[in-house]
C-alpha positions as CSV (number, residue, x, y, z in Angstrom):
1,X,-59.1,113.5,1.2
2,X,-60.1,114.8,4.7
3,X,-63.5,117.2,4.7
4,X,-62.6,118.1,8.1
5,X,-65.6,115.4,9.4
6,X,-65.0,112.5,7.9
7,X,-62.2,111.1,4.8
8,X,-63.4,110.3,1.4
9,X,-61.4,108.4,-1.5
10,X,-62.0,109.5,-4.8
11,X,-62.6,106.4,-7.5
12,X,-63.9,105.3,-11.0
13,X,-67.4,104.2,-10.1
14,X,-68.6,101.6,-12.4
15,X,-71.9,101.6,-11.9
16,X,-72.4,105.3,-12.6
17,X,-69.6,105.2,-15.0
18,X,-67.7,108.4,-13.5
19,X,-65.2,109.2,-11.1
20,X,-66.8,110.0,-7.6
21,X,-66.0,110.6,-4.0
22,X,-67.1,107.7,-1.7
23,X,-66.8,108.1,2.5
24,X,-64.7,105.3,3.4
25,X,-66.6,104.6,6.5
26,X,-69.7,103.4,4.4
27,X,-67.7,100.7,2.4
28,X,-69.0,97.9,4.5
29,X,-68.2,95.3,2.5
30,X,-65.6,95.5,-0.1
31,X,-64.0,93.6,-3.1
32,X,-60.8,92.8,-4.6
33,X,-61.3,91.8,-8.0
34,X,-59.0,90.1,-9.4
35,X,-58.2,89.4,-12.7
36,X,-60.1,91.8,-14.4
37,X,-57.9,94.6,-15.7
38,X,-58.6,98.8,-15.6
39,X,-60.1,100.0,-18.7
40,X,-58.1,103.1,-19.7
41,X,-61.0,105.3,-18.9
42,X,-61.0,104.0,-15.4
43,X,-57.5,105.5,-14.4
44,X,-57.0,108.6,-12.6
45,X,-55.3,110.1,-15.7
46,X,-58.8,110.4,-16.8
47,X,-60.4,111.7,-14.1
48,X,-60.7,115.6,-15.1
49,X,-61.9,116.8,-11.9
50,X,-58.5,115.7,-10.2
51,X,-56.3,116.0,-12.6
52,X,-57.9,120.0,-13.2
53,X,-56.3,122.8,-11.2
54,X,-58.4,125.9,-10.0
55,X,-56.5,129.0,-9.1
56,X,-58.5,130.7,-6.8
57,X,-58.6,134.5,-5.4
58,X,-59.4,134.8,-1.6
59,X,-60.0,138.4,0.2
60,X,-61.1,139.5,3.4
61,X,-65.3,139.8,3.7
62,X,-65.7,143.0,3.0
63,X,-68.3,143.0,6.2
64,X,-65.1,142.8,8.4
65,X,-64.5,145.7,10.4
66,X,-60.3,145.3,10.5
67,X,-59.5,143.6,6.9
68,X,-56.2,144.0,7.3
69,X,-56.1,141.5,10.7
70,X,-57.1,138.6,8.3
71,X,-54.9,139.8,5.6
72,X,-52.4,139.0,8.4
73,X,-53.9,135.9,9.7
74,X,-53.1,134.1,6.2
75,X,-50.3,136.1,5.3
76,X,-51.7,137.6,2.1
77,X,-50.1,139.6,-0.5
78,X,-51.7,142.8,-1.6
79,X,-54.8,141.8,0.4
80,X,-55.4,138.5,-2.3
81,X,-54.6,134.8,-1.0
82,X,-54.0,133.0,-4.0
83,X,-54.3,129.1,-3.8
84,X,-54.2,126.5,-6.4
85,X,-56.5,123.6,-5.4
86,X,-57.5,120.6,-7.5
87,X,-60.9,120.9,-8.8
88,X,-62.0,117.4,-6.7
89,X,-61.5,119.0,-3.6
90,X,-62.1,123.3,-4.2
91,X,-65.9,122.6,-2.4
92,X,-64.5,120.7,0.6
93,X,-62.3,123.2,1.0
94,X,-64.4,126.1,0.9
95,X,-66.6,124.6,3.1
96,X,-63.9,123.8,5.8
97,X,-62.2,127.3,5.3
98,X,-66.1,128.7,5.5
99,X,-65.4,130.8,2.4
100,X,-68.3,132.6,1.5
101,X,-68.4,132.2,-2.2
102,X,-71.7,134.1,-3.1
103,X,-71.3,136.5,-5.9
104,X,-72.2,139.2,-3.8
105,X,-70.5,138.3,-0.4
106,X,-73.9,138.1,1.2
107,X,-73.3,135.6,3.5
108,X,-73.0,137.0,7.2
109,X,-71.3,136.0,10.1
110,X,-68.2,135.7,12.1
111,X,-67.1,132.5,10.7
112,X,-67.3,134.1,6.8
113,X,-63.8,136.4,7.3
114,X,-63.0,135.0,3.5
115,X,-64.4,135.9,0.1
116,X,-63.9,134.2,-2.8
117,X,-63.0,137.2,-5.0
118,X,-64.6,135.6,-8.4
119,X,-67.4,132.9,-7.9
120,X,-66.7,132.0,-11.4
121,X,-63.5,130.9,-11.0
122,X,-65.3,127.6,-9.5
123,X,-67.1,127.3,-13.1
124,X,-67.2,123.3,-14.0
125,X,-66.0,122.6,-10.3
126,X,-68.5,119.7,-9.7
127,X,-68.1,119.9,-5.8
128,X,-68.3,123.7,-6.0
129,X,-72.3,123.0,-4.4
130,X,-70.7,122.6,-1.4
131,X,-68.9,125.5,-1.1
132,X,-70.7,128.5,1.1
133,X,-73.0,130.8,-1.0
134,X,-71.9,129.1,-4.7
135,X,-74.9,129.4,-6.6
136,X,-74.8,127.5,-9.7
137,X,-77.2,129.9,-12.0
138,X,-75.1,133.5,-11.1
């Protein structure tokens, strides 16, 4: 997956014993093992952050001025962009998108012109820390 800075691969990580996100350009020296086979809990099937689908409600910021230019600008339907994202990648995408995921849409700034309508909808995303404003404890 892109982040918009750099592109990360998602893997079983056997040292920590759970499926993680590692920046390909700091794999300096990897690999190939062969012989040894994947353990069933190694395999994507199992990874539940991937495999997990979060369908999540974006409005304007209800600090814009002219709501109704962005509900143009990503051709929403009764003011609500509705996107399905896998759960591995919701926070990287919030972050590129700068969606301002605070409960309370405090975030300010021109960049913020997206809410995300129900913070808790990113309940159990493990990334979601990276997403604008997500607090973990509201």
């Amino acid at each position: 997956m892109d982040n918009g800075l750099r592109w990360h691969v998602r893997a079983f990580d056997r040292m920590s014993q759970e499926f993680r996100d590692f920046v390909i350009t700091r794999i300096r020296h990897p690999v190939l093992i062969r012989g040894q086979s994947v353990a069933p809990h190694e395999t994507s099937d199992n990874d539940i952050q991937w495999t997990r689908i979060v369908e999540l409600e974006l409005v304007p910021h209800p600090d814009q001025d002219r709501p109704e230019i962005t509900e143009m600008d990503y051709d929403m339907r009764d003011g609500v962009l509705r996107i399905n994202l896998r759960a591995a990648t919701a926070g990287y995408t919030l972050r590129k998108w700068s969606v301002d995921c605070s409960p309370d849409h405090s975030l300010r700034g021109p960049e913020y012109r997206l809410w995300l309508k129900d913070h808790l909808a990113l309940y159990g995303v493990k990334n979601a820390v990276l997403a604008p404003g997500y607090q973990l404890n509201k």
